[in-house]
C-alpha positions, 0 to 999 in steps of 0.5 A: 500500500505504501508504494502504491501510495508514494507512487502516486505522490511522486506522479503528482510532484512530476505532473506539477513540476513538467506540465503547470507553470502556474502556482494557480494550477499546481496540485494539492500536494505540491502547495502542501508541499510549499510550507516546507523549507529546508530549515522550518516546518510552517506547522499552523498553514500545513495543517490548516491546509490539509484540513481544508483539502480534505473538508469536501470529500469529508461533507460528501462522505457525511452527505451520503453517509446513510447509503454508503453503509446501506450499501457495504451492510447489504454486501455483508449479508449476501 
């Protein structure tokens, strides 16, 4: 799973660094990336990010929580 998962984090830092110029268009993981420097770690912004990336998959999930575990239950019971 983790190379799987690396695999993929090394696909977007390729995709962002040969195919955007912009820093509009960069990925999520490259401006996530940006608040890490050589000799600091800007903790607050990171995280404050990553909560922010991840908050509309989150409320999706919530949204259709209810037909979600209907779903994984009935393929459970058969």
């Amino acid at each position: 799973m983790t190379l799987v998962q690396s695999r993929g984090i090394l696909n977007d830092r390729l995709f962002a660094m040969t195919m955007t110029n912009d820093d509009c268009t960069l990925p999520v993981t490259e401006k996530l990336n940006s608040f890490v420097t050589a000799m600091q770690i800007d903790n607050g912004s990171l995280m404050a990010s990553a909560i922010i990336s991840v908050l509309p998959l989150l409320l999706i999930f919530l949204y259709y929580q209810k037909a979600f575990v209907r779903t994984r239950w009935a393929a459970v019971q058969s």
